[in-house]
C-alpha positions as a printed NumPy array, in Angstrom:
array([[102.294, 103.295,   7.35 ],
       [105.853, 103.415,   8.372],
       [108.37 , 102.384,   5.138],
       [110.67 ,  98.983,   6.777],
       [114.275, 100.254,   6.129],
       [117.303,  97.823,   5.898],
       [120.673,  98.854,   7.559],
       [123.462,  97.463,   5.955],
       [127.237,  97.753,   7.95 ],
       [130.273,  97.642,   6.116],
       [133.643,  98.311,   7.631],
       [133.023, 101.819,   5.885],
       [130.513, 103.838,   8.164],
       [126.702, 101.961,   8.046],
       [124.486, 103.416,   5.   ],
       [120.378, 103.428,   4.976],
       [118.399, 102.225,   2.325],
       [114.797, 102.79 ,   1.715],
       [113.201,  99.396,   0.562],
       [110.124, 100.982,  -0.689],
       [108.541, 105.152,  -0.563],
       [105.111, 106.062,   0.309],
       [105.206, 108.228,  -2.417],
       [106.712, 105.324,  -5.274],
       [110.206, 104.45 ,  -6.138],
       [113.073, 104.111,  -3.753],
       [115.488, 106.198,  -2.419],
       [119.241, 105.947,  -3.135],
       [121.197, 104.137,  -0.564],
       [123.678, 106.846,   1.036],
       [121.068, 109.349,   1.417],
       [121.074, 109.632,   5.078],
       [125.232, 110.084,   4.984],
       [125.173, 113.276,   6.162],
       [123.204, 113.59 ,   8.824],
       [124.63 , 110.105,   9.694],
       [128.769, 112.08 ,   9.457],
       [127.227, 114.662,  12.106],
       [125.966, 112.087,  14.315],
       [129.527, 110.589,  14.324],
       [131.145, 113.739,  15.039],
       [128.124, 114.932,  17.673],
       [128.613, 111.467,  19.402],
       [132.873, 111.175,  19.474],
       [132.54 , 115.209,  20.73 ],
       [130.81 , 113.87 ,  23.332],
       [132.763, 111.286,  24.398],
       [136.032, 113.789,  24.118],
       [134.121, 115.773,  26.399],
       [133.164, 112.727,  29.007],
       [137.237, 112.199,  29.164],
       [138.114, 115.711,  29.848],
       [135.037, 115.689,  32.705],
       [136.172, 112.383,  34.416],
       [140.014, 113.88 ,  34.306],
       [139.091, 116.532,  35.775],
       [136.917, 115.332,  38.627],
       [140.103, 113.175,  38.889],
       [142.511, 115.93 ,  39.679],
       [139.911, 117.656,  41.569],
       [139.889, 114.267,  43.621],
       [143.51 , 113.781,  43.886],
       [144.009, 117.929,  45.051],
       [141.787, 117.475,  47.753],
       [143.483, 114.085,  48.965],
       [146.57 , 116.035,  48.866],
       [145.881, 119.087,  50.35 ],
       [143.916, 117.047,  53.163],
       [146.605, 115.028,  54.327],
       [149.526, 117.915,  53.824],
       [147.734, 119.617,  56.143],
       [146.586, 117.437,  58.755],
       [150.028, 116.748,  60.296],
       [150.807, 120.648,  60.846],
       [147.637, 121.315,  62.276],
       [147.387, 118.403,  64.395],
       [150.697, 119.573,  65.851],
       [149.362, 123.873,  65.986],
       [146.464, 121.958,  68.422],
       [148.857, 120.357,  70.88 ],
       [150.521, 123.855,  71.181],
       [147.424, 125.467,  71.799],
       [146.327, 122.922,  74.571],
       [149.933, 123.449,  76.124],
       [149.297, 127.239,  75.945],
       [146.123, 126.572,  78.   ],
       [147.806, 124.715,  80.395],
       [150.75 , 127.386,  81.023],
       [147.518, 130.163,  81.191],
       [145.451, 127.941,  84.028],
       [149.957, 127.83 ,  85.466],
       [149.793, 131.621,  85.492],
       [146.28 , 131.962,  86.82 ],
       [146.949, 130.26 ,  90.171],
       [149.842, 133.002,  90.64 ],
       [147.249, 136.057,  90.525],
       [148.066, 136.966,  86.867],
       [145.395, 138.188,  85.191],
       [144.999, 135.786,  81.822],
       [141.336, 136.801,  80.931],
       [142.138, 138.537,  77.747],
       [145.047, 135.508,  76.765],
       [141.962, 132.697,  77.252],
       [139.985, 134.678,  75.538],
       [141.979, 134.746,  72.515],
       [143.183, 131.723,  72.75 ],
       [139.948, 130.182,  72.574],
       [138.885, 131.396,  69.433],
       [142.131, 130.373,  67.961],
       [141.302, 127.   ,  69.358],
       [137.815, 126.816,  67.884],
       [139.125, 127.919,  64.448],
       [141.828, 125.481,  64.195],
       [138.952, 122.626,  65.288],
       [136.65 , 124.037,  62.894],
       [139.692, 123.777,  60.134],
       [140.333, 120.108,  61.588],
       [136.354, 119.228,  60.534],
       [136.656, 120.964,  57.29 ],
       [139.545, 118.894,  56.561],
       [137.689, 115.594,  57.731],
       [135.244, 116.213,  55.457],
       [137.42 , 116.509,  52.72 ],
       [139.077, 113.453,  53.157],
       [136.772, 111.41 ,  53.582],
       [134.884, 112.718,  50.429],
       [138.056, 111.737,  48.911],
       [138.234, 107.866,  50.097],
       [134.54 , 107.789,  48.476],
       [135.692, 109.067,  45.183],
       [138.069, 106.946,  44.813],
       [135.818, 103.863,  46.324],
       [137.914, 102.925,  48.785],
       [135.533, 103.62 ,  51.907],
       [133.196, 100.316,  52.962],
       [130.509,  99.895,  55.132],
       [130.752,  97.439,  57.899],
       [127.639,  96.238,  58.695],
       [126.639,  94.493,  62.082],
       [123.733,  94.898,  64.224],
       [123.97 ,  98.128,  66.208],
       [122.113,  99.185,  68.806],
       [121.066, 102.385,  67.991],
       [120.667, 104.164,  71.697],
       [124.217, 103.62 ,  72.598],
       [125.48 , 104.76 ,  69.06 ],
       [123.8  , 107.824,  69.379],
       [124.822, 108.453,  73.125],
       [128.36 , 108.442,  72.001],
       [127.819, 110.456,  68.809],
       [126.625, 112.97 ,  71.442],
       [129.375, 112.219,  73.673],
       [131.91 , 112.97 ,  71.219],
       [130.301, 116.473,  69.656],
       [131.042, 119.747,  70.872],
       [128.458, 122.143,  70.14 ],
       [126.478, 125.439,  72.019],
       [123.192, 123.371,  72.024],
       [121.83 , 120.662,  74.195],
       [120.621, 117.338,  72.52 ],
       [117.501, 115.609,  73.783],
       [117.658, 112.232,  73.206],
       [114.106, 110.285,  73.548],
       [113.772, 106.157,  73.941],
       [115.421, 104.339,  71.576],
       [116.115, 101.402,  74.131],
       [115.644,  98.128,  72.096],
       [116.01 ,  99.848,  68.684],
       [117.984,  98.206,  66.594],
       [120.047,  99.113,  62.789],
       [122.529,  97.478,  60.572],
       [125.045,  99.757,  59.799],
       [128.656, 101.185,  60.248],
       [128.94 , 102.499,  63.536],
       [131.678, 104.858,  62.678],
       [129.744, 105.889,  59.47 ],
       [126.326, 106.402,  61.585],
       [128.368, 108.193,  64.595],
       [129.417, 110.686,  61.639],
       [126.458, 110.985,  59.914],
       [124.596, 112.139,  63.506],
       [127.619, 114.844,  64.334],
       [127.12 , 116.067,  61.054],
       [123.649, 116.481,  61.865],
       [123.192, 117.453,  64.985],
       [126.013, 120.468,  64.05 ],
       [124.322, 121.44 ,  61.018],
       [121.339, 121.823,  63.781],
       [123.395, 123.64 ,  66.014],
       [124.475, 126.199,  63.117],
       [121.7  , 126.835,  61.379],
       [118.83 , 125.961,  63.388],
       [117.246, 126.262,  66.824],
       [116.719, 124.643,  70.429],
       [115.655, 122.27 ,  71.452],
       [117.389, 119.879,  69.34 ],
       [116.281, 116.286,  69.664],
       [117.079, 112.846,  68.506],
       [114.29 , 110.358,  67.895],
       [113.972, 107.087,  66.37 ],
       [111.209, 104.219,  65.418],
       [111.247, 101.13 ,  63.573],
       [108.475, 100.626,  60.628],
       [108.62 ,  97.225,  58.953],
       [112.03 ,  96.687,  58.09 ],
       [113.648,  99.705,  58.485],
       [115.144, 101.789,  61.168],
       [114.396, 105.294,  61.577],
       [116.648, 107.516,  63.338],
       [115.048, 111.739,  63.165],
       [117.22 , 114.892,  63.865],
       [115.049, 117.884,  64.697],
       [114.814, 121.338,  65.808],
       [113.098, 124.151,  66.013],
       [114.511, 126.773,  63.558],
       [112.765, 127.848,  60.208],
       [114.034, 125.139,  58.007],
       [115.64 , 125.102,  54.746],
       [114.944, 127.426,  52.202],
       [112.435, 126.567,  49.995],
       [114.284, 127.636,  46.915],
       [117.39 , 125.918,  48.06 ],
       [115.448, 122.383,  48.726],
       [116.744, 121.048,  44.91 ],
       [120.528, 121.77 ,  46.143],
       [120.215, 120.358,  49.678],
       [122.485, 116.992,  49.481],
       [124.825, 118.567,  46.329],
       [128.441, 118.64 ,  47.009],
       [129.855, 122.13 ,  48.18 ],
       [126.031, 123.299,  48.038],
       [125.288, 126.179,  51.137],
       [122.003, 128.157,  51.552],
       [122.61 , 131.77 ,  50.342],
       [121.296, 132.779,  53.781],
       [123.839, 130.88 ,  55.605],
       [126.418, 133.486,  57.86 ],
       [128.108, 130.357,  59.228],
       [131.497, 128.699,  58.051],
       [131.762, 125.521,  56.075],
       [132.421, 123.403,  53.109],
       [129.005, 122.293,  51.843],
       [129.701, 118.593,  52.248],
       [128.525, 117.926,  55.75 ],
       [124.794, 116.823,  54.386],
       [126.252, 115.513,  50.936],
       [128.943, 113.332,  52.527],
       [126.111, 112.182,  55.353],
       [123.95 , 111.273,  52.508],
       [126.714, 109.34 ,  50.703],
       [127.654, 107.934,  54.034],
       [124.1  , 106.153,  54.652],
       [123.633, 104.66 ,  51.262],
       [127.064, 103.241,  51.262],
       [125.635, 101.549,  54.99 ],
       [122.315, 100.572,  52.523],
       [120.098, 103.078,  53.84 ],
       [119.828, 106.644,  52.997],
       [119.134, 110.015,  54.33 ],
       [115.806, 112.372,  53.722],
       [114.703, 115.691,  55.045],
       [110.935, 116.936,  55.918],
       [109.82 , 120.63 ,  55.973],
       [108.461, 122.287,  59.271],
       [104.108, 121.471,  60.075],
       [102.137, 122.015,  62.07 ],
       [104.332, 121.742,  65.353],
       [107.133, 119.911,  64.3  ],
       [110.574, 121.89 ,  63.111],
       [112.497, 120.73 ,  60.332],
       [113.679, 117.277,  60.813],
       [116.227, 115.228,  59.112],
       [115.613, 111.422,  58.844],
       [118.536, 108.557,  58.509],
       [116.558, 105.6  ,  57.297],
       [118.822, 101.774,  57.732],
       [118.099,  98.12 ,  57.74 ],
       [116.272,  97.117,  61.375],
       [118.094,  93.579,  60.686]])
């Protein structure tokens, strides 16, 4: 049988007394001060180490912010140059000047700087979630025009096949769910295969929107790490940030709802599932 113990608190730290021993007489009050001093100390380490964590996240937070915006005017501005440049080359073209080898180059500096202009997207709006300042509208949405103009407003090598979702309904963000399918449909663009599709059902009360294709999946091994902030596949040759599925993730739970992935079987590729409210 268990001996009771009374716990007496003074303004001094608390001290244990034994009211009775298995083994006769009782033990001294005080005792247990010792191991009750390191317990203090463990415990206030702990919460010296907490404060140190949260200011640092907070810096972390507040560098990204900055950086994100600092940069976002001057590379808004290096984009209109470029799409001037292209319109001088397509000027020199109709004179018989060869401008192959300019276009060429001047695409890639185009896709870089739009790549950069994601990246920093991302960022940002990581950002406004740290510091909980991004909300979820929620209305009624119908889901095939939402993802018609998610499509509409991508720009990726692969083409999307969209099935029937006519009369499919969600409550959520459009702006959030427009994001969460471009960040989708280009992680499925880098990293997997064609044909990439969009698909969507409705089971009970909830709205199922599915993002497949027909590469080989995530690795196994990297499954645990798959929605963690600046996570990336070891594998992966692409550029990036690692927050396009974290920030999609983050992105559908703030809209109520949240975002899963399932494996390749049997004949179906690896397919990423948004999950909302069918209102």
């Amino acid at each position: 049988m268990k001996t009771p113990t009374a716990v007496h608190c003074r303004a001094d730290p608390c001290s244990v007394q034994r009211i009775g021993s298995g083994e006769g007489g009782p033990v001294e009050a005080g005792s247990a001060g010792p191991r009750h001093e390191d317990a203090v100390r463990a415990a206030e380490a702990l919460a010296q180490s907490n404060l140190r964590l949260e200011e640092s996240n907070q810096s972390l937070s507040d560098l990204l912010g900055l950086v994100g915006h600092d940069l976002r005017n001057p590379l808004t501005v290096s984009l209109g140059f470029l799409s001037m440049t292209e319109l001088e080359l397509d000027d020199l073209e109709q004179t018989g000047v060869d401008v192959s080898g300019a276009r060429a180059m001047l695409g890639r500096a185009t896709e870089a700087a739009h790549r950069v202009e994601s990246m920093l997207a991302s960022v940002l709006e990581m950002s406004r979630i740290d510091y909980a300042t991004l909300r979820g509208r929620g209305e009624l949405l119908d889901v095939a025009e939402t993802v018609r103009r998610a499509v509409t407003d991508l720009t990726i090598s692969s083409a999307v096949e969209i099935g029937d979702l006519d009369g499919l309904r969600a409550v959520a963000d459009a702006s959030h769910l427009r994001q969460v399918l471009g960040n989708l449909l280009s992680n499925a663009d880098k990293y997997g295969a064609a044909p990439i599709t969009i698909t969507g059902t409705t089971v009970g009360s909830t709205t199922r929107v599915v993002v497949a294709d027909a590469g080989a999946g995530v690795p196994p091994d990297f499954l645990p790490r798959l929605f963690e902030r600046f996570s990336r596949a070891e594998r992966e040759s692409e550029p990036g940030t690692g927050l396009g599925l974290h920030l999609a993730r983050r992105l559908c739970r703030i809209m109520g709802g949240d975002l899963g992935y399932l494996p390749p079987e049997g004949d179906q590729g690896p397919r990423f599932v948004v999950s909302l409210a069918a209102g």
